[in-house]
RODO-2510 file (C-alpha; in nm, 4 decimals, decimal comma):
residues 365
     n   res          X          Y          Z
     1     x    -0,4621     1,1065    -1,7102
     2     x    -0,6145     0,7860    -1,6109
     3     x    -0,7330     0,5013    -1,7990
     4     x    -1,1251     0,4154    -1,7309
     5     x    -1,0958     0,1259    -1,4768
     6     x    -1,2475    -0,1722    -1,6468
     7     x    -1,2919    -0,4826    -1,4610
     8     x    -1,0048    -0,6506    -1,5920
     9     x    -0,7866    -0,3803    -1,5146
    10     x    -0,9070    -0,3851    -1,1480
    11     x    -0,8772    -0,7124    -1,1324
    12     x    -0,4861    -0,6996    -1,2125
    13     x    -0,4045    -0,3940    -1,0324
    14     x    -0,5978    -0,5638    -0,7235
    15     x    -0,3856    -0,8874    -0,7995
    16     x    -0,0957    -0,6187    -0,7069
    17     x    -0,2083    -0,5234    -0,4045
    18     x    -0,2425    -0,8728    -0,2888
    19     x     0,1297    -0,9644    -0,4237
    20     x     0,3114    -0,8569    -0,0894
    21     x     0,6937    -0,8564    -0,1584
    22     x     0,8806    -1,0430     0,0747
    23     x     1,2244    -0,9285     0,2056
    24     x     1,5148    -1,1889     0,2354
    25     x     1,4914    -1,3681     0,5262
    26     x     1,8353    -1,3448     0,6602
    27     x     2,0657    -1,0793     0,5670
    28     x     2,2524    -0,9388     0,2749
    29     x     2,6270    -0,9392     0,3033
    30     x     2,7369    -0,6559     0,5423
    31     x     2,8404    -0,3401     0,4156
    32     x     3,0439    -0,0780     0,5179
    33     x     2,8973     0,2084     0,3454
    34     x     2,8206     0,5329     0,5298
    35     x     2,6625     0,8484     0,3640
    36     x     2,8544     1,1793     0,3122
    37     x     2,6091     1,4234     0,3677
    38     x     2,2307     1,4806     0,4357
    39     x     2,0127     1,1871     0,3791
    40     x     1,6763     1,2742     0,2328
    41     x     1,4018     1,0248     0,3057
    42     x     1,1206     1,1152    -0,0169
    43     x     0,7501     0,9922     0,1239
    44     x     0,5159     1,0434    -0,2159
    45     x     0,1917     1,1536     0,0234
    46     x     0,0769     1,4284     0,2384
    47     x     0,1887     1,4117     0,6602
    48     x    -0,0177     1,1547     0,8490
    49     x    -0,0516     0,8364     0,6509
    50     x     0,0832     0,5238     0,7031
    51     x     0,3712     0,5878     0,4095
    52     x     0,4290     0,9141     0,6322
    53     x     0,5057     0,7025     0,9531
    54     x     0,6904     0,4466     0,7958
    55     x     0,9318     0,6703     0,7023
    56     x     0,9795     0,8826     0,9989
    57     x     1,0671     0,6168     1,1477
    58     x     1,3293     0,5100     0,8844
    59     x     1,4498     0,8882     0,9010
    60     x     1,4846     0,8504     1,3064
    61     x     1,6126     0,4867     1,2989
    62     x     1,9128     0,6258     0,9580
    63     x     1,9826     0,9361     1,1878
    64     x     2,0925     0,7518     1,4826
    65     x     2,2732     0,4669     1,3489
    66     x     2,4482     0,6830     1,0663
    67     x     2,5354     0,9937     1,2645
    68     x     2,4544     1,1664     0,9630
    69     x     2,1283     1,4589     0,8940
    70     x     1,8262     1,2328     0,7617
    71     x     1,5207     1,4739     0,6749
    72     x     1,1754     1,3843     0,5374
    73     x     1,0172     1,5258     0,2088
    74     x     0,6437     1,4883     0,1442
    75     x     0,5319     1,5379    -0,2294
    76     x     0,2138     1,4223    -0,2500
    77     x    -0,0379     1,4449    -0,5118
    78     x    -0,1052     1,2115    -0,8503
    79     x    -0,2008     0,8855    -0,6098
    80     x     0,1911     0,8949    -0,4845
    81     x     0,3346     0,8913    -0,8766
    82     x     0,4618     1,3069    -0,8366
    83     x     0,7173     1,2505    -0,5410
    84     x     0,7979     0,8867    -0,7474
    85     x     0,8680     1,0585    -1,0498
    86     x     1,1012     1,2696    -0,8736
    87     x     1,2385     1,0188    -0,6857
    88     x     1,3467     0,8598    -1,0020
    89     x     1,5556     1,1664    -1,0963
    90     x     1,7934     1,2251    -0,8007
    91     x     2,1792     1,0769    -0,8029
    92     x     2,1811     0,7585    -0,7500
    93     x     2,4745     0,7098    -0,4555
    94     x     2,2575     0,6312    -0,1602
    95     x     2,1502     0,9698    -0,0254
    96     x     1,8125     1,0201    -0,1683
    97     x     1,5604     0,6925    -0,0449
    98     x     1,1890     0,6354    -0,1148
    99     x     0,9361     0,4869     0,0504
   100     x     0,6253     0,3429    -0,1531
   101     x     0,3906     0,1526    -0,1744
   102     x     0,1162    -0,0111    -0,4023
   103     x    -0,0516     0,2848    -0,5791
   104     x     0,2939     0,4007    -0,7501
   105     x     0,5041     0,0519    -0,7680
   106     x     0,2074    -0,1655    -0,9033
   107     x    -0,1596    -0,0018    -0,9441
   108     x     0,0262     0,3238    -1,1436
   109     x     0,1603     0,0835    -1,4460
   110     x    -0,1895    -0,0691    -1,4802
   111     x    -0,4173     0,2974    -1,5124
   112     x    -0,1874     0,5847    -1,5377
   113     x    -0,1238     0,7030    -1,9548
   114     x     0,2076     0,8005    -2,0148
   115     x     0,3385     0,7474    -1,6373
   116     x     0,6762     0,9679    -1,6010
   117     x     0,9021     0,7007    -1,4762
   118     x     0,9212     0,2484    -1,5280
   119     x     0,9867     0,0218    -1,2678
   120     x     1,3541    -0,0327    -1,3609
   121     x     1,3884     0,2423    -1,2910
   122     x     1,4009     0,1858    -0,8880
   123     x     1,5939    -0,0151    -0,6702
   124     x     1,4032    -0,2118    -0,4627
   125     x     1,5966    -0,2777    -0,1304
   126     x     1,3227    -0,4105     0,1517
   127     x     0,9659    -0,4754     0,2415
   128     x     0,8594    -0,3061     0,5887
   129     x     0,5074    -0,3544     0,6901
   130     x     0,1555    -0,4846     0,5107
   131     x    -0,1558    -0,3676     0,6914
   132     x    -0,5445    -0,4244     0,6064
   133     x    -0,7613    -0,1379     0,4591
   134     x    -1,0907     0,0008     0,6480
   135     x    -1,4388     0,0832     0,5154
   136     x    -1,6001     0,3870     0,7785
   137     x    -1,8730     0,6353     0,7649
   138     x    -1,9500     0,9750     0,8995
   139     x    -2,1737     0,9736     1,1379
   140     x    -2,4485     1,1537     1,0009
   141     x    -2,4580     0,9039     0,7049
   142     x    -2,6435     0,6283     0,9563
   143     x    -2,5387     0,3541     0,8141
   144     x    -2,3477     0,1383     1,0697
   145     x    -2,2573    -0,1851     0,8555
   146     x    -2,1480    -0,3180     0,5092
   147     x    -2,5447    -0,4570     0,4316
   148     x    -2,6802    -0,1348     0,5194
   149     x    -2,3937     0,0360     0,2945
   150     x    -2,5133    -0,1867     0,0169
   151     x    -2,8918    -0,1533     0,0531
   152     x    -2,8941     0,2176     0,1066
   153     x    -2,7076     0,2800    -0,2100
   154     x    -2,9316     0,0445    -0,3793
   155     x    -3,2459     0,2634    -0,2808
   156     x    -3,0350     0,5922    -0,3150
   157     x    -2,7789     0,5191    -0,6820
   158     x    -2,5141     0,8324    -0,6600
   159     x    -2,6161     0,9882    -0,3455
   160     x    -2,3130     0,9524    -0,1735
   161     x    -1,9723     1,0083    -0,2134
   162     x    -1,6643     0,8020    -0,0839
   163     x    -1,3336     0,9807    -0,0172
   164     x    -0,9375     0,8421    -0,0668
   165     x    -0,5775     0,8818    -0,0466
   166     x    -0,5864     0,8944    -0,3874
   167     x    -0,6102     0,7590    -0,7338
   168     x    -0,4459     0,4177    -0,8210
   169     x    -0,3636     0,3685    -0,4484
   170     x    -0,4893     0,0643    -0,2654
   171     x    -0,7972     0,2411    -0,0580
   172     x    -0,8972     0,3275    -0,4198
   173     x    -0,8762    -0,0140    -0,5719
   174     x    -1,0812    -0,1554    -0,2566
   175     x    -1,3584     0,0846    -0,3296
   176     x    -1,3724     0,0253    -0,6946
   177     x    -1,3437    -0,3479    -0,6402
   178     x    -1,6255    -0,3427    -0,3827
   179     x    -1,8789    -0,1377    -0,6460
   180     x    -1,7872    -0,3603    -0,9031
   181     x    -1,8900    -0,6750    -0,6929
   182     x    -2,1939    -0,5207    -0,5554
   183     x    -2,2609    -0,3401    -0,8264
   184     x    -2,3446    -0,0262    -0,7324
   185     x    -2,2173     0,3359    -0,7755
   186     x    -2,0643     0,6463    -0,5719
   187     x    -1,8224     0,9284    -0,6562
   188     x    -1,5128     0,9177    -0,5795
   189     x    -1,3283     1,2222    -0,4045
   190     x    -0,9357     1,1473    -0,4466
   191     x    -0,7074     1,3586    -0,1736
   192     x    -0,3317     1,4313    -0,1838
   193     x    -0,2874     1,1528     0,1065
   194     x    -0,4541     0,9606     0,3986
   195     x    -0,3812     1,2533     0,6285
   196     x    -0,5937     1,4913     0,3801
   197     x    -0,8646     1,1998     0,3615
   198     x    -0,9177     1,1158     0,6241
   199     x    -0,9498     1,5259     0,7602
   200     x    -1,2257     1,5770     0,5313
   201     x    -1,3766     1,2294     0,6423
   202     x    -1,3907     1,3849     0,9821
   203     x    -1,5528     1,6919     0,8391
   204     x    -1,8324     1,5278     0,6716
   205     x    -1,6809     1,6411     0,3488
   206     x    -1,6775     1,2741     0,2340
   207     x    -1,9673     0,9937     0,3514
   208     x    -1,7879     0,7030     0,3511
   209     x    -1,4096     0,6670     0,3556
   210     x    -1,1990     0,4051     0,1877
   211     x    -0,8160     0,3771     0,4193
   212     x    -0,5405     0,2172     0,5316
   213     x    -0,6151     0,1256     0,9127
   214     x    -0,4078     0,3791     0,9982
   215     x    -0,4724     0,6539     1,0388
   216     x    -0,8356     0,5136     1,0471
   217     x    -0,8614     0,3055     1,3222
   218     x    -0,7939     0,5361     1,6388
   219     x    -1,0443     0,8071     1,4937
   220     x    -1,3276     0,5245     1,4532
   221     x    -1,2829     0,3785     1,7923
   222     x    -1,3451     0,7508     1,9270
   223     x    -1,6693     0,7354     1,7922
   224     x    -1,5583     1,0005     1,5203
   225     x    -1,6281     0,7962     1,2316
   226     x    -1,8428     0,4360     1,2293
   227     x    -1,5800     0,1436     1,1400
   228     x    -1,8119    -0,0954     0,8923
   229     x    -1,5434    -0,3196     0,7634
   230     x    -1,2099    -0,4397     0,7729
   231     x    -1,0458    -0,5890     0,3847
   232     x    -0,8214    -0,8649     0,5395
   233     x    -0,9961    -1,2374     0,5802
   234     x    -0,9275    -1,2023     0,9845
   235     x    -1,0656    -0,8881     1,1577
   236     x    -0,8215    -0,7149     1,3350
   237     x    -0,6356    -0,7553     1,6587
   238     x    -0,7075    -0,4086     1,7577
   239     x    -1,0477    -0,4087     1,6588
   240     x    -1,2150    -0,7763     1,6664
   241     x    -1,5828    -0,6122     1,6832
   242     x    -1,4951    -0,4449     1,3649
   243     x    -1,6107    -0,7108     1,0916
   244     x    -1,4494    -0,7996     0,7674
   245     x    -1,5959    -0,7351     0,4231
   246     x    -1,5930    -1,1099     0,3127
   247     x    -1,8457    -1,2093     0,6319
   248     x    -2,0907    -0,9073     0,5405
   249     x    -2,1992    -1,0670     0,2208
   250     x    -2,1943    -1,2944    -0,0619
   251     x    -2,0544    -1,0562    -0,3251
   252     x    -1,8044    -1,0177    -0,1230
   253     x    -1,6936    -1,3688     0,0005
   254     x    -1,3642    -1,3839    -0,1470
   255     x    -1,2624    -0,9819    -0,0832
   256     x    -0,9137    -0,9896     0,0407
   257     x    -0,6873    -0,6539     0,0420
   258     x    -0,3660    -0,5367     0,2344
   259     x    -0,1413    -0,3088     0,1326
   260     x     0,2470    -0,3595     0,1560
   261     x     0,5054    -0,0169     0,2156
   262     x     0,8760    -0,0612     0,1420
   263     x     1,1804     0,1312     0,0560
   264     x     1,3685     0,1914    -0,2596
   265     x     1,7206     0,3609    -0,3992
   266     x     1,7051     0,4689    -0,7606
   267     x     1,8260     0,2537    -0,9650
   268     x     2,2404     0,1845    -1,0777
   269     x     2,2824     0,2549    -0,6937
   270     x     2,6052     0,0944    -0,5745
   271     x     2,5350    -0,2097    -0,4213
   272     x     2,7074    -0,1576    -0,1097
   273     x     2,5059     0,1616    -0,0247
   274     x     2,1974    -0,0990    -0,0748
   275     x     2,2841    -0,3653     0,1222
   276     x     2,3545    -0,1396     0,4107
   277     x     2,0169     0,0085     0,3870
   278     x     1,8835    -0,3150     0,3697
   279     x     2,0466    -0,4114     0,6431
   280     x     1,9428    -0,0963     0,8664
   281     x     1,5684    -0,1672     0,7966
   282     x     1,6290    -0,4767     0,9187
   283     x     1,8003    -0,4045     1,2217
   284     x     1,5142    -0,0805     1,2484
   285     x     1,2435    -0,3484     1,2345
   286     x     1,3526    -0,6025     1,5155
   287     x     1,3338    -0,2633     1,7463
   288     x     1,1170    -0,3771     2,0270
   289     x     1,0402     0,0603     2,0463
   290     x     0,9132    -0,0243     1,6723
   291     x     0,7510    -0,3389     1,6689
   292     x     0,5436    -0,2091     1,9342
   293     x     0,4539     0,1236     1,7527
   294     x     0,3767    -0,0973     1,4640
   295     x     0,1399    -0,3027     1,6519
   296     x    -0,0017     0,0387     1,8366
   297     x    -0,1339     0,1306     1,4467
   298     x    -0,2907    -0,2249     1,4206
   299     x     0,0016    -0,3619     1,1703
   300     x     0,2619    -0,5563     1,1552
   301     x     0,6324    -0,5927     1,0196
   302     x     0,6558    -0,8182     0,7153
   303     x     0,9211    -0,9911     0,8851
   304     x     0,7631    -1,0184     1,2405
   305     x     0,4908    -1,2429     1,1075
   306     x     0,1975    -1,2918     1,2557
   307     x    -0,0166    -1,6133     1,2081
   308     x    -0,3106    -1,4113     1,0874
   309     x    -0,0814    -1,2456     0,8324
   310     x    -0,1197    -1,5152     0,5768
   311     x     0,2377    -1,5110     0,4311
   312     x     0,1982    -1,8358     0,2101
   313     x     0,0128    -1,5671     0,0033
   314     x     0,3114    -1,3941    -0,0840
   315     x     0,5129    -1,4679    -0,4229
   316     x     0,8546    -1,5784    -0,3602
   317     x     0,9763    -1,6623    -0,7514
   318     x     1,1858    -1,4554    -1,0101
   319     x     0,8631    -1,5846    -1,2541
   320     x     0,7141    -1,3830    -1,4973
   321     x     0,4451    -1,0978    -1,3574
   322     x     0,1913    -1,2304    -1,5417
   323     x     0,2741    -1,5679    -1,3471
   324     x     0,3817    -1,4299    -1,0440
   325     x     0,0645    -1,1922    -0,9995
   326     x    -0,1701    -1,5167    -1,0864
   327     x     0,0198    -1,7276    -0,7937
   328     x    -0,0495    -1,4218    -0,5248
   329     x    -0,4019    -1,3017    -0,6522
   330     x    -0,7112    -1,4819    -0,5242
   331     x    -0,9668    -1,2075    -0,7720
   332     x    -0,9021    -1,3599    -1,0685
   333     x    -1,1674    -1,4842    -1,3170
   334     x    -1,2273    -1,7254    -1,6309
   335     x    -1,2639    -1,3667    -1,8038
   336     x    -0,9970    -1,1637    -1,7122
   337     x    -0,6406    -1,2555    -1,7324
   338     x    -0,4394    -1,1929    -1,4417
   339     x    -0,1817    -0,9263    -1,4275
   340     x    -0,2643    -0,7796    -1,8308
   341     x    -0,4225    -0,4615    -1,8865
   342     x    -0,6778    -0,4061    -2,1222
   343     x    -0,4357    -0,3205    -2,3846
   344     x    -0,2643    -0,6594    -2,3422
   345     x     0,0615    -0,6175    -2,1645
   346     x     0,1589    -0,7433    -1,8359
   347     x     0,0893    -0,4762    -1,5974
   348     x    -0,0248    -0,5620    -1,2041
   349     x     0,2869    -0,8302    -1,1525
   350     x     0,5511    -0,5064    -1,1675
   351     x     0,6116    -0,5141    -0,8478
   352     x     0,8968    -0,5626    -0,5394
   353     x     1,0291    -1,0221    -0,6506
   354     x     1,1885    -1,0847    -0,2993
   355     x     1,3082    -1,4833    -0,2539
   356     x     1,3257    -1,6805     0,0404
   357     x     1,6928    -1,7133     0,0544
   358     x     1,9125    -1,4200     0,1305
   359     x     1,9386    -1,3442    -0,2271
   360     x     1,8027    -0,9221    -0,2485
   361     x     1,5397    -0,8336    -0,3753
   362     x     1,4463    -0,7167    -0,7642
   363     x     1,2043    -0,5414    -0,9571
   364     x     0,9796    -0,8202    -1,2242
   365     x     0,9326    -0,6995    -1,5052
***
């Protein structure tokens, strides 16, 4: 069960999105630890979405450099907080990794009653990639821009429908922030992942779909669905026709949203089996095979900055998440505190505290 997303809870699970964690910039001590049996690599969302590919390649990159069976377990559903709250139950001794993401290690504390599972209760261990969102329509909509979005909406209040990866995740928090700007209203259809989403986007099951830009991207520059928006200040170096949400209009002059995906151990695992994992991602994301599938999907590596990538954004303190989430969030207002829910406890600043020595990284709380 979800709590209704006020405007002040948006604003602090938005400030969430826009905290990217950093990983340490030069390595954690080396470590000798090696698993003993089958790795299993848990992705909390359906084949096809960006969490998905992030850790195939992990699984591929763990495989090879361990010698040891790494598979890949999808349990989707519950905007990525079902395969997290399983996650959260295996051994802790290295074996069993997760890969998140916003929606259920930040947006989930801030709108989800009763959430199964805390945030000490993971271990972060590193940051992998950030990438922008992407506002498209189906074709048969007609609408080919972010004005036209707004005006036809305007003329036509609940007509159409916008579709997700699901609730709490950062695709949904872009929608809901863009309504509340402009707003204006449409109904939400929440799927078990961007692979799902974006399938029924293609169908015309949906009108207008809220994503990551992948698995977006490639399907809109086919001509299968009409790209109207990017969510990052710069438009994108795959797609520079493709404009951004804060040049469309003046509601929307300060939107700003990327999403981050990282890996995690449960917590109380030993710290050797974390600093070699740490120190495989690392070694997995200087690749030159990955960097350039990375930049193939329109990202980029957290560590591989790019100039457009804005890192001074990025928190980089041990300071409180109410402090932490004000420092990285550019949404908030004279009448909304940052990071505090409507009930009054710190909420969007739970997420991945990584500082700019080589120091790991840790969970705020």
């Amino acid at each position: 069960m979800t709590r209704p997303l006020s405007r002040r809870a948006v604003l602090s699970a938005a400030a969430a999105l826009s905290a990217s964690p950093l990983w340490p910039r030069s390595g954690t001590a080396a470590s000798d630890w090696r698993p003993t049996e089958t790795v299993r690599i848990v992705v909390p969302a359906a084949p096809g979405g960006s969490t998905d590919v992030i850790g195939r390649f992990l699984a591929q990159h763990l495989q090879a450099a361990w010698g040891q069976s790494t598979v890949v377990e999808n349990k989707s559903g519950g905007g990525g907080t079902i395969g997290t709250a399983d996650f959260v139950r295996q051994k802790a001794d290295g074996h069993t990794i997760l890969v998140g993401n916003p929606g259920p290690n930040a947006v989930a504390y801030s709108i989800f009653r009763s959430l199964p599972y805390k945030p000490d209760q993971l271990q972060p261990v590193s940051n992998a990639i950030r990438i922008p969102n992407i506002v498209s329509a189906h074709p048969s909509v007609g609408i080919t821009s972010i004005p036209e979005l707004i005006a036809y909406l305007k003329a036509n209040p609940d007509k159409l429908n916008y579709g997700t990866s699901g609730v709490g995740q950062s695709p949904h928090l872009t929608a809901v922030w863009f309504l509340q700007l402009t707003g204006l209203k449409m109904t939400h259809i929440p799927f078990r992942g961007a692979g799902p989403a974006l399938t029924g986007a293609l169908a015309g099951d949906v009108s207008i779909l809220f994503d990551n830009l992948y698995p977006t991207l490639p399907q809109a520059l086919d001509g299968k669905l009409v790209p109207l928006a990017v969510t990052t200040p710069e438009r994108s170096f795959k797609a520079p026709q493709v404009p951004t949400m804060l040049e469309s209009v003046p509601e929307l002059a300060n939107f700003d949203v990327s999403s981050w995906f990282g890996v995690f151990l449960p917590r109380g695992t030993p710290r050797p089996a974390v600093d070699a994992l740490n120190a495989e991602i690392r070694k997995m994301l200087a690749r030159d095979d990955i960097k350039k599938n990375i930049e193939g999907m329109a990202r980029w590596p957290i560590t591989a900055r790019r100039s457009s990538s804005r890192p001074s954004s990025m928190p980089r303190s041990r300071s409180s998440p109410a402090s932490s989430t004000a420092k990285a969030s550019r949404w908030t207002s004279t009448d909304a505190a940052p990071g505090v829910n409507q009930n009054g406890r710190p909420s969007g600043g739970r997420f991945i505290s990584c500082h700019a020595d080589s120091r790991p990284c840790s969970t705020n709380r």
